[in-house]
DSSP file (Angstrom, degrees, kcal/mol; ACC not computed):
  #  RESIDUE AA STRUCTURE BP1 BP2  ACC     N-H-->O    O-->H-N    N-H-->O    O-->H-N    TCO  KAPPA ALPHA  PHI   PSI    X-CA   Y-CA   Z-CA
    1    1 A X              0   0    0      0, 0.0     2,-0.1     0, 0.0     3,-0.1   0.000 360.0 360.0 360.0 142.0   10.9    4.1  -12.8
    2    2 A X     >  -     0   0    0      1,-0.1     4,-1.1     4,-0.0     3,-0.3  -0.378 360.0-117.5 -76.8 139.3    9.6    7.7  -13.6
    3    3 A X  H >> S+     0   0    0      1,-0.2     3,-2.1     2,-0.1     4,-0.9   0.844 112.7  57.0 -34.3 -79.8   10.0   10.8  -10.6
    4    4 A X  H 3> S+     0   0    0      1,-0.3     4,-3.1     2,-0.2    -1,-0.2   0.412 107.1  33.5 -19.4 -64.8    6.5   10.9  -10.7
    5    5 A X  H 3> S+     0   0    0     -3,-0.3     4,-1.2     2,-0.2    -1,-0.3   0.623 120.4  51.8 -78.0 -15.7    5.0    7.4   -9.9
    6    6 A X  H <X S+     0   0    0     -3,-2.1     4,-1.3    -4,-1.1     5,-0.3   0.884 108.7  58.0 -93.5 -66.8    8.1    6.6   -7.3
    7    7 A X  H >X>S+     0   0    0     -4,-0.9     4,-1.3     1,-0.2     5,-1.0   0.811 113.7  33.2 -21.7 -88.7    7.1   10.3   -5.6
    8    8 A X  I ><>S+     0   0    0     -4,-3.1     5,-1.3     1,-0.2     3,-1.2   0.857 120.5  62.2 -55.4 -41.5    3.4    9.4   -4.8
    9    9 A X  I 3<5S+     0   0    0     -4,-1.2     5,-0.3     1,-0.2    -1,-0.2   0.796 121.5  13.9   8.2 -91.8    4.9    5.7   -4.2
   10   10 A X  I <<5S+     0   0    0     -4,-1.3    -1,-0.2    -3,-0.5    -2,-0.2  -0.129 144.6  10.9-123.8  21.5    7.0    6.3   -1.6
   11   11 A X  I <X5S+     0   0    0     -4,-1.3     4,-0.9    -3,-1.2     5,-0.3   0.141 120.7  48.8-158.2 -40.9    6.1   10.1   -0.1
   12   12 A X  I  ><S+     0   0    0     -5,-1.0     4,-1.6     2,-0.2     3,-0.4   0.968 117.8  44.1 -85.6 -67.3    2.7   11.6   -1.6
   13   13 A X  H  ><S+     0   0    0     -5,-1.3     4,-3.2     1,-0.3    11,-0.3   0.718 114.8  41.8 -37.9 -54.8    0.6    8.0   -0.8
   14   14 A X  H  > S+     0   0    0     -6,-0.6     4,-0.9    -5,-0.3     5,-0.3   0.911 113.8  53.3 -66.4 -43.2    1.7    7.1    2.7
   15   15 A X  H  X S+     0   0    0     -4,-0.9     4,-3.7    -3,-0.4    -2,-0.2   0.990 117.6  39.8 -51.2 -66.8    1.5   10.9    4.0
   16   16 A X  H  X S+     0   0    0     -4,-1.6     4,-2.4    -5,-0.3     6,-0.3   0.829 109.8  55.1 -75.4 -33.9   -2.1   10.8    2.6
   17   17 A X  H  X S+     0   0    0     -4,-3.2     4,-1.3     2,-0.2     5,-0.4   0.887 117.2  49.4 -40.5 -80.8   -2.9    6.8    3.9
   18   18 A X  H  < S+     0   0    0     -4,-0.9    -2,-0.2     2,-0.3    -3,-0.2   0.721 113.8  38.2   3.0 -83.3   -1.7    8.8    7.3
   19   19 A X  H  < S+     0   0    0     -4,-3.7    -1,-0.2    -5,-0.3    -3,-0.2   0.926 129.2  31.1 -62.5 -58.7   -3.9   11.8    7.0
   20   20 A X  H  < S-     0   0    0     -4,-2.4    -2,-0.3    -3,-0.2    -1,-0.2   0.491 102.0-112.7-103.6  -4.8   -6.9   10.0    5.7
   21   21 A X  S  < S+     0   0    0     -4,-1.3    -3,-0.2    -5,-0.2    -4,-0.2   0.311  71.3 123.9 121.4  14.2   -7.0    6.5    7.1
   22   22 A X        -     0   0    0     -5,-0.4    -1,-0.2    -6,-0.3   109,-0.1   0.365  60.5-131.7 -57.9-170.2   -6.5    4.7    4.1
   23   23 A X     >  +     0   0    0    107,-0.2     4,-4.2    -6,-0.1     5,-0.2   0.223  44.0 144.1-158.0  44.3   -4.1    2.1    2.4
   24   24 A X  H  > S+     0   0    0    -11,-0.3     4,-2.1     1,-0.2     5,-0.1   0.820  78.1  40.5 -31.9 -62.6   -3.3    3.4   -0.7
   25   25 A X  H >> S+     0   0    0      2,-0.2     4,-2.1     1,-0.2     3,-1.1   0.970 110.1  54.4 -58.7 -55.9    0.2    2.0   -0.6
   26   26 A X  H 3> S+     0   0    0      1,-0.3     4,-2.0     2,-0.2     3,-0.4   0.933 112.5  48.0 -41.5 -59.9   -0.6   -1.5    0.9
   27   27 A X  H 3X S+     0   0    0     -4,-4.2     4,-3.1     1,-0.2    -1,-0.3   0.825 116.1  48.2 -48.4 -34.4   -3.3   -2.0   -2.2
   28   28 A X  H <X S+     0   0    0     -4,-2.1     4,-0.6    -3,-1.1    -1,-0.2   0.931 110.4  44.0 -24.6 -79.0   -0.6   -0.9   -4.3
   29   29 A X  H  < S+     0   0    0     -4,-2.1    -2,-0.2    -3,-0.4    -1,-0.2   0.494 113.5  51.1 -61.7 -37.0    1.7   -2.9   -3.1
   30   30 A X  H >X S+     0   0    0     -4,-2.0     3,-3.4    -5,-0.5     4,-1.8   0.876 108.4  57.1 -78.8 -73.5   -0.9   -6.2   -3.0
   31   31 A X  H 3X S+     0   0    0     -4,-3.1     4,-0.5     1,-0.2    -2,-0.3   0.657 100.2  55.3 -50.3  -0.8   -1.7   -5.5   -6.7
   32   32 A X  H 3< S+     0   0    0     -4,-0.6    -1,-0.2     2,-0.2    -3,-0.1   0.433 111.2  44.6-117.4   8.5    1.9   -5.7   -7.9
   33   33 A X  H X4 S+     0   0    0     -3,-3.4     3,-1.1    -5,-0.2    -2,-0.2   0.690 109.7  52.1 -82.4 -46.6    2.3   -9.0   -6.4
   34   34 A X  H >< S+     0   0    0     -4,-1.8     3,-1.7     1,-0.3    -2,-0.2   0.669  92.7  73.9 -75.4 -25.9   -0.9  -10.5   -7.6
   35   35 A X  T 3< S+     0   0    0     -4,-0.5    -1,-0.3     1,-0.3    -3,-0.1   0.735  98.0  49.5 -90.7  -8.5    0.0   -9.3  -11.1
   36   36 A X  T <  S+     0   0    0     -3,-1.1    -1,-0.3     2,-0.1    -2,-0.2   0.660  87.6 116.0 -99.1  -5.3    2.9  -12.5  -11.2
   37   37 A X  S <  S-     0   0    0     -3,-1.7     5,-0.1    -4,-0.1    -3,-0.0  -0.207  79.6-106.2 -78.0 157.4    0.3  -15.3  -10.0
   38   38 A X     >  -     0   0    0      1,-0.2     4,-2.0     4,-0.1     3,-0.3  -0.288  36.4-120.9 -60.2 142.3   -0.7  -18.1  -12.2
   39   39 A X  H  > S+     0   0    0      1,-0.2     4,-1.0     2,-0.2    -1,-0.2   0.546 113.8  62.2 -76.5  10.7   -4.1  -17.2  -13.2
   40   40 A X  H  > S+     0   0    0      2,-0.2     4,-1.4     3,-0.1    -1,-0.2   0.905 107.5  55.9 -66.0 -51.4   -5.9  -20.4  -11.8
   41   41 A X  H  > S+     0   0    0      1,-0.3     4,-2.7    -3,-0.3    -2,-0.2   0.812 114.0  33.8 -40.1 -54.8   -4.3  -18.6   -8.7
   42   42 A X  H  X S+     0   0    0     -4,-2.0     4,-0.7     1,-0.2    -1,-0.3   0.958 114.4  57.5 -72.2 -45.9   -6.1  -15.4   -9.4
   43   43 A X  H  X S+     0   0    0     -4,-1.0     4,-2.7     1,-0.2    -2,-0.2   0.795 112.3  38.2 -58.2 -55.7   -9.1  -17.0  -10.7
   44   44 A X  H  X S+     0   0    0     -4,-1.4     4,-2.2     2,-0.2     5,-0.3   0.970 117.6  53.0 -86.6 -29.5  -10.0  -19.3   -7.2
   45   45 A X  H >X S+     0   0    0     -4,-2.7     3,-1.6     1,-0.2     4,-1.6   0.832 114.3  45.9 -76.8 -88.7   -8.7  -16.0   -4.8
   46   46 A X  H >X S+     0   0    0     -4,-0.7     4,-2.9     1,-0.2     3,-0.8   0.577 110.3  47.6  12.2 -98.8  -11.4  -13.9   -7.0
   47   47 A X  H 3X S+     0   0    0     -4,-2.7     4,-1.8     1,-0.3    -1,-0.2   0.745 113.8  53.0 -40.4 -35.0  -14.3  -16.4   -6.8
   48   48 A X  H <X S+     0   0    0     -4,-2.2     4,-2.0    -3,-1.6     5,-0.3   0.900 110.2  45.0 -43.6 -59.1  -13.6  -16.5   -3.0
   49   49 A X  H <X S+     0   0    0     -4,-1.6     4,-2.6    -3,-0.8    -2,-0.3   0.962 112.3  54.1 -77.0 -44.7  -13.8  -12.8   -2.7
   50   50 A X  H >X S+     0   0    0     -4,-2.9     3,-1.1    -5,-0.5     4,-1.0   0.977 107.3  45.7 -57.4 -74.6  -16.7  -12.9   -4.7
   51   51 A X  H >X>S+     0   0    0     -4,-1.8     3,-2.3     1,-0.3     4,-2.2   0.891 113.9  52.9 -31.3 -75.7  -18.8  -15.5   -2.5
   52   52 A X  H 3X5S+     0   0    0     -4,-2.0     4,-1.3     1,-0.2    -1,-0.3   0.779 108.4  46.4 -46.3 -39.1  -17.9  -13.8    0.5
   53   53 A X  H <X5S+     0   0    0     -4,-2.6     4,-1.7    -3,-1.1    -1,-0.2   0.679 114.0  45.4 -52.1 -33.8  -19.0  -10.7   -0.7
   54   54 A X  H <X5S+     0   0    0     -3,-2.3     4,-3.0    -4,-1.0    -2,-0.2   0.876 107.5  66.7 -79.5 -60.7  -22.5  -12.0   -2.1
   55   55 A X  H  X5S+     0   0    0     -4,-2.2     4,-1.8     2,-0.2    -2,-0.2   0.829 110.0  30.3 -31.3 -43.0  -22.6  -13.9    1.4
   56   56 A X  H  X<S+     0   0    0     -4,-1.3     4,-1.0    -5,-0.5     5,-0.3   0.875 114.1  61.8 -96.0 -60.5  -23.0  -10.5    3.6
   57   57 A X  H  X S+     0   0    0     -4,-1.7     4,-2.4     1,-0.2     8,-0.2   0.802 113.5  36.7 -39.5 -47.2  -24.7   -8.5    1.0
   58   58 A X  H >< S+     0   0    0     -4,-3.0     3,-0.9     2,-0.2     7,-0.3   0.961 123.3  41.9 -47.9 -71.5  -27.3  -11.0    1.3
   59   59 A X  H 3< S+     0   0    0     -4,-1.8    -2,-0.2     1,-0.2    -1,-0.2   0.847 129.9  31.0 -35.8 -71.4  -26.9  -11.4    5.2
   60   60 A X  H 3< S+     0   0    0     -4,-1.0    46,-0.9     1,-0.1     2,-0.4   0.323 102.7  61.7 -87.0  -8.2  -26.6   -7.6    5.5
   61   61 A X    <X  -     0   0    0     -4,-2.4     4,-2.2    -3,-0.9     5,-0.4  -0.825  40.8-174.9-120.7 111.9  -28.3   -5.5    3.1
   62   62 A X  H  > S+     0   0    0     -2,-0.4     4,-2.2     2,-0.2     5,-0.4   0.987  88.9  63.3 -69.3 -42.8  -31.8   -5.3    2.7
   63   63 A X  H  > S+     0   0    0     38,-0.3     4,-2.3     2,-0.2     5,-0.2   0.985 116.6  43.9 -37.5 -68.0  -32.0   -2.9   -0.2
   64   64 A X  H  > S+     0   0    0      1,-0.2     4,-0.7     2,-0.2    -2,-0.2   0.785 105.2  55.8 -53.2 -44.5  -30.0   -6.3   -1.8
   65   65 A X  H >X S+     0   0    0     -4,-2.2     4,-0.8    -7,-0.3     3,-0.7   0.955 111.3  35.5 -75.2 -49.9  -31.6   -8.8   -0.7
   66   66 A X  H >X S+     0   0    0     -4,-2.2     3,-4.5    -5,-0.4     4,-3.0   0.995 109.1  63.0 -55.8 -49.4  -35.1   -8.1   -1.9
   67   67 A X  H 3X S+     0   0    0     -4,-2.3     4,-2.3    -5,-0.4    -1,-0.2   0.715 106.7  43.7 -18.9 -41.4  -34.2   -6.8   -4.7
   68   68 A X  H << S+     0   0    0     -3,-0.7    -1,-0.3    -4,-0.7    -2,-0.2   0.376 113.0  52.2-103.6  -7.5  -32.7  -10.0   -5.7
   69   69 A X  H << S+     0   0    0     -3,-4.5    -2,-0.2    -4,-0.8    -1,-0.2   0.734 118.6  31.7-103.3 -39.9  -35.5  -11.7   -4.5
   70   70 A X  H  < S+     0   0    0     -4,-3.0    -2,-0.2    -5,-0.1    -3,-0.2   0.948  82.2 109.3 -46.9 -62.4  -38.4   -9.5   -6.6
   71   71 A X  S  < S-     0   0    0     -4,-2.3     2,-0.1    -5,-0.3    17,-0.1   0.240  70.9-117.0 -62.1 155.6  -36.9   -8.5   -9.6
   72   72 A X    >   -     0   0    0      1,-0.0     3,-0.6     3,-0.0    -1,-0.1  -0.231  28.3 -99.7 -75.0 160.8  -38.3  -10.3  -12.7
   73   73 A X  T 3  S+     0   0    0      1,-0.2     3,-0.4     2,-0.1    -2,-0.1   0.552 115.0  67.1 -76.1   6.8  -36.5  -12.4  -14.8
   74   74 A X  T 3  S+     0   0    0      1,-0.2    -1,-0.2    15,-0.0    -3,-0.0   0.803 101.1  52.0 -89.4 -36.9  -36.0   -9.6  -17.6
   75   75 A X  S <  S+     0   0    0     -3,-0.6    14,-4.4    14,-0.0     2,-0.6  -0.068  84.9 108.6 -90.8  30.5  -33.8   -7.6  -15.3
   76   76 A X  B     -A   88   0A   0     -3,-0.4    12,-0.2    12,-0.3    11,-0.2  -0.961  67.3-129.1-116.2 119.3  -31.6  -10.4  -14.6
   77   77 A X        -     0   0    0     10,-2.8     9,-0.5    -2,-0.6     2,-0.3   0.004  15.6-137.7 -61.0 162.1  -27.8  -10.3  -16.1
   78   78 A X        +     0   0    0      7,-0.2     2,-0.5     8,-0.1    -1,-0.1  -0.890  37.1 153.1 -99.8 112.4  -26.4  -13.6  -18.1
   79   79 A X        -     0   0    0     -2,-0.3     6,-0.2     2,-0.1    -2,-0.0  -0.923  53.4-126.5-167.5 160.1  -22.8  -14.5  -17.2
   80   80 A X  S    S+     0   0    0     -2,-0.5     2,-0.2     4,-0.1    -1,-0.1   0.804  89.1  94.2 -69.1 -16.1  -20.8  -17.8  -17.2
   81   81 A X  S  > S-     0   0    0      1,-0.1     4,-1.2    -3,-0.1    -2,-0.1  -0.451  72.2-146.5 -69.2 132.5  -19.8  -17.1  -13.4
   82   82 A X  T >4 S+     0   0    0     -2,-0.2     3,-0.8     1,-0.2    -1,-0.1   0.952 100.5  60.4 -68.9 -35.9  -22.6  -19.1  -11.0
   83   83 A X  T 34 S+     0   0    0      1,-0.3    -1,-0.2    -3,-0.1    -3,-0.0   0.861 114.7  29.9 -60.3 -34.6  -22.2  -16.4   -8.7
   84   84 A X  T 34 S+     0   0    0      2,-0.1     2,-0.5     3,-0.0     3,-0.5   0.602  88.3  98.2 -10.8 -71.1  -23.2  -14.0  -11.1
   85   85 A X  S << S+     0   0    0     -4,-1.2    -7,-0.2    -3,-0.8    -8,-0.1  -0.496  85.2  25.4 -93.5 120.9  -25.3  -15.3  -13.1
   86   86 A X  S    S+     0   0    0     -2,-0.5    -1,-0.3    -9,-0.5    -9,-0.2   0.174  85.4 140.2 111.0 -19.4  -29.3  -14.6  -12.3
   87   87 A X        -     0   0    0     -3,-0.5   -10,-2.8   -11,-0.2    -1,-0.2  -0.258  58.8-103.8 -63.6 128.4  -28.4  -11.3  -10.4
   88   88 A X  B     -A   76   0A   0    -12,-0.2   -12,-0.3     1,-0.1     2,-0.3  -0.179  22.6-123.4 -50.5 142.9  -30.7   -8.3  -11.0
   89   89 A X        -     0   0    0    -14,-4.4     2,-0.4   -12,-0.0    -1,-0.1  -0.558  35.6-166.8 -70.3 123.7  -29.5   -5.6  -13.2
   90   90 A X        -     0   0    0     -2,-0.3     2,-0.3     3,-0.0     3,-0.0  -0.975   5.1-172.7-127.3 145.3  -29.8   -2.3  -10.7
   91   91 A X        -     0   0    0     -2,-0.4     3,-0.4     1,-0.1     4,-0.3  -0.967  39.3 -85.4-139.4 178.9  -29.5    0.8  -12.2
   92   92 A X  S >> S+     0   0    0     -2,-0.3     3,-5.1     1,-0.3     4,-1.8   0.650 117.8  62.3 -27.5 -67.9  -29.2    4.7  -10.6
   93   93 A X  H >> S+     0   0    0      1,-0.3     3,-1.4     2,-0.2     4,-0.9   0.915 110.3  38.8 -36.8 -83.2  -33.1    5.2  -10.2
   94   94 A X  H 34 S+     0   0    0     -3,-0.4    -1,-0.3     1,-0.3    -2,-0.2   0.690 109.7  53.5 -68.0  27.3  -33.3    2.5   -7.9
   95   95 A X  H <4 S+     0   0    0     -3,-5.1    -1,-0.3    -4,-0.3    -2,-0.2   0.686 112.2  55.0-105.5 -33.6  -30.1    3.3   -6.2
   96   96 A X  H X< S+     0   0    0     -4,-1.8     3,-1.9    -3,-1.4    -3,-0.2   0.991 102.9  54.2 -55.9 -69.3  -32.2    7.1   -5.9
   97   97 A X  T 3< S+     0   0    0     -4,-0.9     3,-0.2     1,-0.3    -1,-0.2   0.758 119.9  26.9 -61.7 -11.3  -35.2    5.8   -4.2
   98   98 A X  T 3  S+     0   0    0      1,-0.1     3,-0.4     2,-0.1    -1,-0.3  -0.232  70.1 133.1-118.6  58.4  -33.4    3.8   -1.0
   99   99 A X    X   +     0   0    0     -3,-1.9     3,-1.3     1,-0.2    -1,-0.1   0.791  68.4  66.6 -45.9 -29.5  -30.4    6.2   -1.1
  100  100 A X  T 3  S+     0   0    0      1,-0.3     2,-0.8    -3,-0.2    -1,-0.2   0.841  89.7  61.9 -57.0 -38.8  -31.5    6.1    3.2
  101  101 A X  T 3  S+     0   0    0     -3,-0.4     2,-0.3     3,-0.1    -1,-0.3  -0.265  87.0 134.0 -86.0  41.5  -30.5    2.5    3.4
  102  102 A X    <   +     0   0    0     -3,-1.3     2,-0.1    -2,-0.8     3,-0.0  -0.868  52.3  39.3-135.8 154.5  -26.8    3.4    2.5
  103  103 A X  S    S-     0   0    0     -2,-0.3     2,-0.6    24,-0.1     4,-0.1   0.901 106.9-102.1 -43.9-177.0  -24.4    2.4    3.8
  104  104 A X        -     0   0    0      1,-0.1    -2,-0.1     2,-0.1   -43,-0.1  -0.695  23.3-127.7 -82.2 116.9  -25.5   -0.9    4.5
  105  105 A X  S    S+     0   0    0     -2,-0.6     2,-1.2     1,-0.1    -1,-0.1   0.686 107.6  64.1 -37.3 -36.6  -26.5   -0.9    8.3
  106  106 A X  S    S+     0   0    0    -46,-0.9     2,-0.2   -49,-0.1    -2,-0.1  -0.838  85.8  93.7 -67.7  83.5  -23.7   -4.5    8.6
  107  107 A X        -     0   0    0     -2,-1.2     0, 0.0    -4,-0.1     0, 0.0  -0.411  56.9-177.0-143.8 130.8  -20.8   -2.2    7.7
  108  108 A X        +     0   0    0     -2,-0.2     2,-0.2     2,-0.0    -2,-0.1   0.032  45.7  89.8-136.2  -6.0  -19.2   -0.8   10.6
  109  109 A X  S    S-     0   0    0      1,-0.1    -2,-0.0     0, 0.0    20,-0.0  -0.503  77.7 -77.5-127.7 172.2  -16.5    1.6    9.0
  110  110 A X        -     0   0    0     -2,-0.2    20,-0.6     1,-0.0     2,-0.4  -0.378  49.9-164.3 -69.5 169.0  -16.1    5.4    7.9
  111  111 A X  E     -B  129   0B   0     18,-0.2     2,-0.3    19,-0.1    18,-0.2  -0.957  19.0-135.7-136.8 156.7  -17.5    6.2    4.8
  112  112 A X  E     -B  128   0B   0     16,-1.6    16,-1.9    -2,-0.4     2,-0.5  -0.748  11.3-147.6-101.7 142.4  -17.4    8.9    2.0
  113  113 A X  E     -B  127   0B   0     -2,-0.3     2,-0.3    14,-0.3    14,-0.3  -0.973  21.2-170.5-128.2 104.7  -20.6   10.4    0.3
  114  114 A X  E     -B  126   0B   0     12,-1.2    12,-3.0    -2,-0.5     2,-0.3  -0.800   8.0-151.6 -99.2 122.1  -19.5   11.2   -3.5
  115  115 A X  E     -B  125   0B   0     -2,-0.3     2,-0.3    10,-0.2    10,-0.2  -0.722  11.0-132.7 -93.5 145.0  -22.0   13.2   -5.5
  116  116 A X        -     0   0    0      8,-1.2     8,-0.0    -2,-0.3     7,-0.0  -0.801  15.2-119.2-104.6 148.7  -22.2   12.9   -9.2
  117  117 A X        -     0   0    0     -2,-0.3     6,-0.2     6,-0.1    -1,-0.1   0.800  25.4-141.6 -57.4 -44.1  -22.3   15.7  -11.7
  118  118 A X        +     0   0    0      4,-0.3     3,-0.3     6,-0.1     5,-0.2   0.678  48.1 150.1  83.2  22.2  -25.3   14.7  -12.9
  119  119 A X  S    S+     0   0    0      1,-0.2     3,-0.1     3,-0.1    -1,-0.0   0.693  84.2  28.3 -79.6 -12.7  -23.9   15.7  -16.9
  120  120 A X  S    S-     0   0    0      1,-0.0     2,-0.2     2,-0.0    -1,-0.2   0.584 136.8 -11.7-133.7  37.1  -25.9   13.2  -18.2
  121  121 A X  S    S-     0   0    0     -3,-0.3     2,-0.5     3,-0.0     3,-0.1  -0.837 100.5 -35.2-169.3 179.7  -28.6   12.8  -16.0
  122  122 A X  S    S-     0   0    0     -2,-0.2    -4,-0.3     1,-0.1    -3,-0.1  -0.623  73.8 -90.7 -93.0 152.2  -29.6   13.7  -13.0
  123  123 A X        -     0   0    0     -2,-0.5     2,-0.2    -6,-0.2    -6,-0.1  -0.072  43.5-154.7 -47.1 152.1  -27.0   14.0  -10.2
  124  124 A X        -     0   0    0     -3,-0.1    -8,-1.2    -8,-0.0     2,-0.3  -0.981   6.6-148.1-130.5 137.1  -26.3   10.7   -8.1
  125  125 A X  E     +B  115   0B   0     -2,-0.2     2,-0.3   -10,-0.2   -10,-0.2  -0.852  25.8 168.3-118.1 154.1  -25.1   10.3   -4.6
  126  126 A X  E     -B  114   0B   0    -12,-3.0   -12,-1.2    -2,-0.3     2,-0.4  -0.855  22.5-124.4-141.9 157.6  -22.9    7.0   -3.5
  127  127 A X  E     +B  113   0B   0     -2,-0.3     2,-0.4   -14,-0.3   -14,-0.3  -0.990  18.1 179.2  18.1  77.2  -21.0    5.8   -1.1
  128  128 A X  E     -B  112   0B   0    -16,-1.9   -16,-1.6    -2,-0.4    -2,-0.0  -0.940  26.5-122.7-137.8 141.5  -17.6    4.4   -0.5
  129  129 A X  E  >  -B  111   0B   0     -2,-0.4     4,-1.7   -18,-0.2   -18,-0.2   0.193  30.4-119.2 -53.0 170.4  -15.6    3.1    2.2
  130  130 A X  H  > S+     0   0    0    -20,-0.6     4,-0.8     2,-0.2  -107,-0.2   0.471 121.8  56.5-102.8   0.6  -12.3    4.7    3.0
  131  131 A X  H  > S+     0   0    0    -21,-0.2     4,-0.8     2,-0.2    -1,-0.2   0.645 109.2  45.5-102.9  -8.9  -10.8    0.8    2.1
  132  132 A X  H  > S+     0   0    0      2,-0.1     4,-2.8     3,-0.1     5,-0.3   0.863 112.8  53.5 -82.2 -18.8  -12.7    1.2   -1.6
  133  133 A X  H  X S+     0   0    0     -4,-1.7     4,-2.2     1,-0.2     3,-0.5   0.988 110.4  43.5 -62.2 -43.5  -11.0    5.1   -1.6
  134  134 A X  H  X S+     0   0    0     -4,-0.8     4,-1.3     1,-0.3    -1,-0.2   0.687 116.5  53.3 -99.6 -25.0   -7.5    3.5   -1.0
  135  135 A X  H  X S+     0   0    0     -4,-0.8     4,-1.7     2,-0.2    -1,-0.3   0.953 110.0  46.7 -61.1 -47.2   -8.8    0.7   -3.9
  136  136 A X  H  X S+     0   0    0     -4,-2.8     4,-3.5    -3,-0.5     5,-0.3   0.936 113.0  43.4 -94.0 -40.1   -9.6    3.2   -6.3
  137  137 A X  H  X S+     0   0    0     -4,-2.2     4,-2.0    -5,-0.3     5,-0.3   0.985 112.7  53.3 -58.5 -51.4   -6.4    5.3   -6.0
  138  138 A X  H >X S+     0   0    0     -4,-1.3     4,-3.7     1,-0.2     3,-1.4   0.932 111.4  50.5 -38.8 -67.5   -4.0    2.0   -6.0
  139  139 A X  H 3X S+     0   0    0     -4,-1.7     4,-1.1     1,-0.4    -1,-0.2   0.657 110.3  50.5 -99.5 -25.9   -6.0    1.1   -9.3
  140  140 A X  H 3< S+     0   0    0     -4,-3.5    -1,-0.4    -5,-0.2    -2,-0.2   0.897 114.2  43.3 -83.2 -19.5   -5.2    4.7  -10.8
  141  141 A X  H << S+     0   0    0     -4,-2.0    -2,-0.2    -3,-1.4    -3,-0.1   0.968 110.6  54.1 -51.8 -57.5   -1.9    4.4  -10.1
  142  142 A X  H  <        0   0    0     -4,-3.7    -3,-0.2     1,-0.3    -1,-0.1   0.949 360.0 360.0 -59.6 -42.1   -1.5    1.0  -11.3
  143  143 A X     <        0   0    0     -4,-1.1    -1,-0.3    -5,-0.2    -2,-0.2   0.819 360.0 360.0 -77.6 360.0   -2.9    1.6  -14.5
């Protein structure tokens, strides 16, 4: 294994879960387990995570739920997944006009407000939970 990726591993990640309330390592640590399961394995834990996920947006988000209940059938994606499949297409603009209904009032946890450059557009502001920060660093690591 290279200094580098055993450093943040096992001293630069956990110091920073620590300071920022994250779980860099644990996600880490999950994906490099997952990566030996049979892929039926991955496949049903996936489609699980998925339902549940679609299940509270619905329950919890308004922004989400109409949406998904308006939009016309021209702005609704194609995919071979049921869960998928029919879902509106959302893009920045209407993610601009409700930016007040973010987070989603059902979500309970700290969150981060991320600004966008806006280099090819105009700037966008987002959201993410301190357990999607600890996602997105595990998933730069890993790759």
């Amino acid at each position: 294994m290279a200094i580098y990726p055993t450093l943040f591993r096992r001293a630069v990640f956990p110091l920073l879960d620590r300071l920022n309330g994250t779980d860099v390592a644990g996600v880490l640590a999950g994906l490099e387990r997952s990566q030996w399961l049979p892929r039926e394995e991955l496949e049903v834990q996936q489609r699980r995570k998925l339902r549940d996920i679609m299940e509270w947006t619905r329950r919890e988000s308004s922004f989400y739920r109409t949406l998904w209940d308006a939009a016309s059938d021209v702005r609704r994606a194609r995919s071979a997944l049921p869960e998928l499949d029919g879902l509106p297409v959302i893009s920045k603009a209407d993610l601009r006009d409700r930016v007040g209904e973010f987070p989603v009032p059902g979500y309970r946890g700290r969150v981060l407000r991320i600004q966008t450059s806006g280099s090819t557009g105009a700037p966008a502001t987002f959201v993410r939970s301190i357990e999607q920060e600890g996602w997105f660093w595990a998933l730069r690591l890993r790759m």
